[in-house]
Structures are given as C-alpha cells and as structure tokens.
TORNUTI-959130 format. One record per residue (C-alpha): x negated, y, z negated; residue in one letter. Coordinates in steps of 0.5 Angstrom, whole numbers, padded with zeros to 4 digits, always signed. Example, Ala and Ser with C-alpha at 12.3 -4.5 7.8 and 13.67 -1.06 7.14 Angstrom:
2
-0025-0009-0016A -0027-0002-0014S 
***
This chain:
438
+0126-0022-0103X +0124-0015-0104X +0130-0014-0106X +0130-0018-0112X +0124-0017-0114X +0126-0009-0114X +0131-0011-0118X +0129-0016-0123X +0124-0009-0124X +0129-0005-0125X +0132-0009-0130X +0126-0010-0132X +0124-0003-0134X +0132-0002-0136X +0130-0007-0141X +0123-0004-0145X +0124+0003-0143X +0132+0004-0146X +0130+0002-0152X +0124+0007-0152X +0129+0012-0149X +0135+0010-0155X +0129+0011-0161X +0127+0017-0158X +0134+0021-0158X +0136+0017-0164X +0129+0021-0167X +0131+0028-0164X +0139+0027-0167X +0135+0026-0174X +0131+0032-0173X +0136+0036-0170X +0140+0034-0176X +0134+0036-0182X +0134+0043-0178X +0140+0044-0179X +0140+0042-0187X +0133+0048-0186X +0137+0053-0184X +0143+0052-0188X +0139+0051-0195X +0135+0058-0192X +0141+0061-0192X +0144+0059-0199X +0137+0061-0202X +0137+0068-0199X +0144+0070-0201X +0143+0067-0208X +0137+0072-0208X +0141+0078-0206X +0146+0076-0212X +0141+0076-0216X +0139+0082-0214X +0146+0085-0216X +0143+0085-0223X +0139+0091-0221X +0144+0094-0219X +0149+0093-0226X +0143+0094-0229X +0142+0102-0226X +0150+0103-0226X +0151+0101-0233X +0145+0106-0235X +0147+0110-0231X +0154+0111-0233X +0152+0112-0240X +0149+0116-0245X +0142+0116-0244X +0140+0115-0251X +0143+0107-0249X +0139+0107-0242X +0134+0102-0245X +0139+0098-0249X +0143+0097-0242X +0137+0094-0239X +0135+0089-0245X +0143+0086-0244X +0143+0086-0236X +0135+0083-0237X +0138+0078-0242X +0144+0077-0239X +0140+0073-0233X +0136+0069-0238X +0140+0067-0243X +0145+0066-0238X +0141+0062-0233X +0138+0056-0238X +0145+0055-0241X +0147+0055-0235X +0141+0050-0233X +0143+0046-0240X +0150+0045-0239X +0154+0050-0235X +0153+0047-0229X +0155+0040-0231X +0162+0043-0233X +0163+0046-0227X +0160+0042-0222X +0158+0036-0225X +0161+0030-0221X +0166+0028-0225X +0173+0031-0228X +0177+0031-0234X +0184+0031-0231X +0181+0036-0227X +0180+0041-0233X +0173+0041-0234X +0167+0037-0230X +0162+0033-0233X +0156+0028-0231X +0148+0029-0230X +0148+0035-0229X +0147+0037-0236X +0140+0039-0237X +0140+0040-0229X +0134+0037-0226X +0136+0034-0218X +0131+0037-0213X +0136+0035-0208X +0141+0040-0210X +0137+0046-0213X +0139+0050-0207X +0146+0049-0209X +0145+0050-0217X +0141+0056-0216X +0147+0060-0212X +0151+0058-0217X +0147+0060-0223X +0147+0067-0221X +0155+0068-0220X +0155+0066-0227X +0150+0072-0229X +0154+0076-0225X +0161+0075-0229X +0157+0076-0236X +0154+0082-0234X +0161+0085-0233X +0162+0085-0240X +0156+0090-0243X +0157+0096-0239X +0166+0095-0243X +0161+0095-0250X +0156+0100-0248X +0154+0104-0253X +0156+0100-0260X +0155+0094-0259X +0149+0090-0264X +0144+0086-0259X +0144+0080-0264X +0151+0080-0262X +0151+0080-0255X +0145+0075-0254X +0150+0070-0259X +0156+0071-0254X +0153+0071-0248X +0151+0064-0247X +0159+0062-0248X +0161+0067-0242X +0155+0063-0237X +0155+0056-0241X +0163+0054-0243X +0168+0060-0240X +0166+0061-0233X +0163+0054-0233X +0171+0051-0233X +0174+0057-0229X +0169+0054-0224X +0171+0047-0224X +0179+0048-0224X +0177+0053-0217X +0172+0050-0213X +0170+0044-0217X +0176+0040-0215X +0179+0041-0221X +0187+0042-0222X +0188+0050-0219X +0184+0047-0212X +0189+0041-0212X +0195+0045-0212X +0193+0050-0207X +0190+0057-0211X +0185+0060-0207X +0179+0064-0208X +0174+0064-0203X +0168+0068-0206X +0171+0070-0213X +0176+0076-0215X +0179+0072-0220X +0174+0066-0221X +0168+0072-0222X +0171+0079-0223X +0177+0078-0226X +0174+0074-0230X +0169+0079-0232X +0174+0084-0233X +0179+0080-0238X +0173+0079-0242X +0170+0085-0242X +0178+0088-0244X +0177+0082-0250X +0171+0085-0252X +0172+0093-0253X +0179+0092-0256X +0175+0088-0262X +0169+0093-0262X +0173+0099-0261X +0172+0106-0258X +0165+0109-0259X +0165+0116-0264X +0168+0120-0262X +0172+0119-0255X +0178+0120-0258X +0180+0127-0261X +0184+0127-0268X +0191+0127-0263X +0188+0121-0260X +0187+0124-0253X +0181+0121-0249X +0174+0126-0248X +0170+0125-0243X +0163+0122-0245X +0160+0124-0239X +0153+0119-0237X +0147+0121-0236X +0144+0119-0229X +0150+0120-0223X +0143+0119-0218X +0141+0112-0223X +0149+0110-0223X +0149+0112-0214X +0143+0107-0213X +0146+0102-0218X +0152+0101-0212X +0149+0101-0207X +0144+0097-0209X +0151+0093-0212X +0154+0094-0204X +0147+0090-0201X +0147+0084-0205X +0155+0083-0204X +0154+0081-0197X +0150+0075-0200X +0157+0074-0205X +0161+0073-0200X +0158+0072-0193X +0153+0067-0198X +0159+0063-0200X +0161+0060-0193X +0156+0055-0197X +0152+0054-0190X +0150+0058-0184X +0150+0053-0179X +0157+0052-0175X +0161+0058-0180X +0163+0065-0179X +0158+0069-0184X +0159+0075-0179X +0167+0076-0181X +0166+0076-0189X +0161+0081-0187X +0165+0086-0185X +0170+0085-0188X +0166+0086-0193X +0164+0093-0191X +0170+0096-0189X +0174+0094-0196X +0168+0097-0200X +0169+0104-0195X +0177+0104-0195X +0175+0103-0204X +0171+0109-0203X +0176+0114-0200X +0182+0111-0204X +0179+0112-0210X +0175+0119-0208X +0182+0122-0206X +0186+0119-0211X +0182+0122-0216X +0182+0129-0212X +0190+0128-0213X +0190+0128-0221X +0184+0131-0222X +0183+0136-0217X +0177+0134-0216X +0173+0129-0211X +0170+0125-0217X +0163+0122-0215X +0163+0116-0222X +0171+0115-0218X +0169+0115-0212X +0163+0111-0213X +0166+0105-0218X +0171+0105-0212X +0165+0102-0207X +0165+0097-0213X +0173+0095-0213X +0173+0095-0205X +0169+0090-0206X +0172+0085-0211X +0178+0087-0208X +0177+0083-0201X +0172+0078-0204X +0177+0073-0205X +0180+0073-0198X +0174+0076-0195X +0174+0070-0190X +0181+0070-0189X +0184+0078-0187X +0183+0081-0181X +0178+0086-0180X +0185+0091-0180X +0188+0088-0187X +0181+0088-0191X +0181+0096-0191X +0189+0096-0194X +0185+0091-0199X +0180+0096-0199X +0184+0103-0200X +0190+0100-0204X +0183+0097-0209X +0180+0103-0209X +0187+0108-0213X +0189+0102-0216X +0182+0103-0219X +0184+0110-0222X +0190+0109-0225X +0188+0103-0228X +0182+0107-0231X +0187+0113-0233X +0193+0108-0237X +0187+0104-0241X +0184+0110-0244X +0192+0112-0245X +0192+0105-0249X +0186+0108-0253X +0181+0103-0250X +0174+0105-0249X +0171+0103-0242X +0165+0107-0241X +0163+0105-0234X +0170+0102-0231X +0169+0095-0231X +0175+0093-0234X +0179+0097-0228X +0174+0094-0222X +0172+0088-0225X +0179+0086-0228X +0185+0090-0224X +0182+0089-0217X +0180+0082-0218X +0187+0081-0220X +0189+0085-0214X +0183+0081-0209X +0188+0074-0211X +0194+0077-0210X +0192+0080-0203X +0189+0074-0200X +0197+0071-0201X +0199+0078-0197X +0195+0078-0192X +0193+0071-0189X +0196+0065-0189X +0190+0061-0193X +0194+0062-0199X +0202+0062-0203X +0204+0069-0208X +0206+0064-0213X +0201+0059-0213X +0196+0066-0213X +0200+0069-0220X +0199+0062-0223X +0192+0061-0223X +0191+0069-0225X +0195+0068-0230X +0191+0061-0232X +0185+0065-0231X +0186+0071-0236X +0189+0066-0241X +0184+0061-0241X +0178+0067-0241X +0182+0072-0245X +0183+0066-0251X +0176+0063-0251X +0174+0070-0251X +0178+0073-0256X +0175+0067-0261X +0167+0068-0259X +0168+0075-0260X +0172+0075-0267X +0167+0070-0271X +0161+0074-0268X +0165+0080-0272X +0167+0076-0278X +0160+0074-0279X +0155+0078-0277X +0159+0083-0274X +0160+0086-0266X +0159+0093-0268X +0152+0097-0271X +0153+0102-0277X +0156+0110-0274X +0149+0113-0275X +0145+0107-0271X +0150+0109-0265X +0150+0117-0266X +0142+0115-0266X +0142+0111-0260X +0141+0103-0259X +0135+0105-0256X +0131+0107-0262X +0136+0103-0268X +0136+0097-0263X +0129+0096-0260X +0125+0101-0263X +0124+0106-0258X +0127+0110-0252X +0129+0110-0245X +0126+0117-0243X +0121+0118-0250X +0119+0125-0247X +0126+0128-0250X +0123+0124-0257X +0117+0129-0256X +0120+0135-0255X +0124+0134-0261X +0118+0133-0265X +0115+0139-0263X +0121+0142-0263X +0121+0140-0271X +0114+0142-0272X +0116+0149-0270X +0122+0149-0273X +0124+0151-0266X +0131+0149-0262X +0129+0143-0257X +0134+0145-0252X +0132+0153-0252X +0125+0152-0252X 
***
C-alpha cells in the first residue's frame, strides 16, 4: 500500500513539477538566447565606432601629407565626408546594398530606403561607416585643387549609389557572392574601390601647379606635418581591428581573435617592406613610405584577414608594402598627381588584398578573384568617371590657379589652419619686413 502511495506521489510530482521544470529551462534557453543577441550587437556597435574613428585618422593623414595652406580645407572634406555621406547612405544607399530583395542579383531594393528599422540599427550603423570610408579615399587623391562645392556634389554618388551596388553584388547576395568572389572585410569592396575612384578623380583634376617640371619629371611637394600624417596611421591602425576582426558580424561563437592578428602582423610586414623598398630607390629610409606602408599592409590582408595563417598574412603584408612604392613611382611617371598615395594603398594593394585571398587560402578561386576585380573597377571607374565629368562640364572640379596658389584655406573657407602664419605675414607686410627672416 505504501508502495503504491509512493508511486502515485511520484507521478504525481512528475506531473506539476516537469512542466514547471520544462518552462523554467525553456525561460533560461530564451534568456540565454537574448545574451547572446547583446553581446553580439555590442560587438558590432563598437567595431563600428572604431570604423568610425578611422576618419580622424584620414582626416590627420590627409592634412598631414599636404600643404599646410589645405590643412583646414582637409578637415572640412573627411567632415563632410561622414555627414553627407551618412544621410544618403540612410536615405537610400542602404536599401541598395541591403535592402532585402535583388534585381537579378545587380542591385537591392526593398524598405530600407529612408532606413528607419530599430531591429537592424546595429547592422545599418556598421554599414554606413564602411561607406564613409571608401568616400574619404578619394579627398586626400584631389587635395589641394579641388573646389568644395564639387566635392559635396559627388560625395553623396560614392556613399549613396557606387558603393552601395559593389556592396550588394558582395556581400548582399548579389551575383559576385552567388559565383563564389570572395572578400571578407573589403580590399576590393571598400579600398580598391576607393582607390579606382580616386585615379578617376586626379586624372580629370589634373596634377597641382607646379608638380611636374617643363620636362615633365615629378617634384616632390613635401606635406606640412610628418608628426599629424604618424598620429593619423596609427590612429587609422587602431580602428582597423574594428574593420576587419568587427566584420565576423558577431562575437559570440566566431574567431575575432585571428583577424586580429592577421591584421597587425600584415600592417608591420607593409611597414618594413615599404621603409627598405624605398631605401633601395631612394637611399633613404622614407618616413611617408614607410608610413603608407602600415596603411597598404593593411588593405592588403583585409580581404583574407579571416582566411590566411598568421605566417601567410606577413607575405601579404610585405609584398603590400613594395608593391605600394613602385605603384607611387609608375603613377607619377604617368603624370598623375596623388598627394598622399592613396591611389597605390587604397587601389593597388586592395587589388593585391583579393588577388591574395586566392593564393593563400582555399576560401577563394584566382579567376573568380580577377573577374570581380575587374567588375569592380569597371563598374567604379565608369560611373565615376561620369560623376566627375558633368560636375567639371558644369560647375567645374577645379578652383582657378590663384585660389590654389593661395590656399583652399583662405579661397575656400575664409581662413586658415595655422592663422599664426597670416599674422606674421602681416606684420611682416606692415614693416616691409621678410616674414621668414624676421
């Protein structure tokens, strides 16, 4: 009798307590489960903010590799570069890219035009600072002759429309991902991009005065700040783990410790490979090589950064770094003015970066590799070349010869990076006096 009364309370107890049990485990998957969605959108909003300070760092580079007369004019294009940028990039860029349907897998579309979804603000904010960073490639190619009025023109064309469609074809389903391209945080997307549309826009411009000589051999026009243009790349180094370990997507569950250093060891094998490159034709160990070196390293490995062995990563890294120089050397030779070298770190090692992914890992085919290369520089360098065209046809790219000689500073804004110069010019004036001698 005991027995059975033991069991029937047993059963009993199975019976009231399972269910209990089962909703409490069910309860704890679930909040498991929100966790895991937490720490994961943490994640993405702090690599986005590291991406997003990245435009400090081109803003200090830029400045620093140019005259000191466009130092203010620099800062006002990386400014509007993220601000136009980022409301077309809300308004209709992301629906482009990301937009939840495709057009034959060439460009998206859907509700994302006029974003407003809370439950993929984390995503559009990790996107929209990507698609600042390919605009800003282009200011520091124009520096120095560029009107403003035309730079705030085409800028919303590179965030809004050419980036937007690369992005889709990549990494919004479109037809380079269905036939296997592959670009983990953007070489090509990003920074090849960047860079075709940079070569784009200093070919239309043309070269500043005075850089090519009567015999049309290249002078150097040194930058005003080595110490702004050193902060600049390793501020640009700092936001890059956020780039590539940031575009895992997620932190729980993935590796974001390898892309890591891939990333550092690429950006230190760039640095040594440009520094004794330039040594070599130069007899020099140039600081400005060596330090757009850190920055071609690093475009270099960010395609395969989550692909390479640690080992592989420095080969991309070196081979980044000389290929970098040389491409700096031949463009000049072509008569082409590139003030800071983006052109050869942004569009020649990003070209490198996809071709490298092929060689060193098995997550990507060499031919399928050049066929999305060269559909991204047609596609950029077409729809470029007619941005910048009808802007020049129309308003113009460039500012008269004596607004540059002055400076965009003062022809373009009013005023000057470094006012002190003004003043000792015009006490200089006053005395009749010689500003540098005094």
């Amino acid at each position: 009798m005991r027995r059975r009364m033991a069991t029937g309370a047993a059963l009993t107890a199975i019976m009231v307590v399972g269910p209990l049990a089962n909703g409490a485990l069910a309860q704890e998957t679930a909040s498991i489960a929100d966790i895991v969605d937490s720490l994961n959108a943490v994640w993405l909003f702090l690599a986005a903010a590291l991406v997003m300070f990245m435009q400090a760092g081109f803003a200090l580079v830029e400045a620093g590799f140019t005259r000191a007369k466009n130092a203010a004019n620099i800062i006002m294009k990386n400014l509007m570069d993220f601000s136009v940028g980022g409301i077309s990039y809300w308004a209709f860029g992301f629906a482009l890219a990301y937009g939840g349907s495709s057009l034959g897998g060439f460009i998206g579309y859907g509700d994302g035009f006029f974003f407003n979804d809370p439950t993929r603000a984390s995503e559009w904010f990790f996107q929209v600072v990507f698609a600042a960073t390919a605009a800003t490639i282009i200011s520091g190619a124009v520096a120095g002759r560029v009107k403003f009025s035309a730079y705030l023109i085409y800028t919303p064309f590179i965030t809004g429309l050419i980036y937007p469609i690369v992005t889709h074809w990549v990494w919004g389903g479109g037809w380079l991902a269905s036939i296997g391209f592959f670009d983990f945080a953007g070489s090509g997307v990003v920074h090849m991009l960047g860079g075709t549309a940079a070569l784009i826009g200093a070919v239309i411009v043309g070269p500043r005065l005075g850089k090519f000589g009567p015999d049309g051999k290249p002078r150097a026009i040194p930058g005003h700040s080595v110490t702004l243009g050193a902060l600049g790349v390793f501020i640009l180094w700092f936001g890059w783990y956020g780039f590539n370990a940031g575009s895992t997507l997620a932190a729980v569950g993935q590796d974001i410790a390898s892309p890591a250093v891939t990333t550092t060891l690429a950006a230190c094998a760039g640095a040594l490979g440009a520094m004794f490159t330039a040594w070599i034709i130069t007899g020099k160990p140039d600081v400005g090589f060596s330090l757009n070196g850190v920055l071609a390293g690093l475009v270099g490995i960010t395609a395969g950064t989550a692909s390479v062995s640690f080992g592989s990563s420095i080969v991309i890294g070196l081979i980044a770094g000389v290929i970098m120089v040389l491409s700096v050397f031949g463009i000049e030779r072509l008569g082409i003015d590139d003030p800071v070298g983006a052109i050869s770190v942004h569009g020649v090692a990003g070209l490198w970066g996809l071709i490298a992914v092929a060689l060193f890992s098995s997550d990507a085919s060499l031919p399928i590799q050049l066929v999305g290369a060269a559909a991204i520089i047609a596609w950029t360098a077409g729809t470029s070349f007619i941005v910048f065209k009808v802007i020049d046809l129309t308003i113009g790219m460039r500012v008269s010869p004596d607004e540059e000689l002055v400076g965009l500073d003062r022809s373009e804004h009013g005023g000057d990076a470094y006012p002190e110069f003004v003043f000792q010019e015009q006490v200089a004036d006053a005395h009749d006096l010689d500003p540098v001698g005094s």
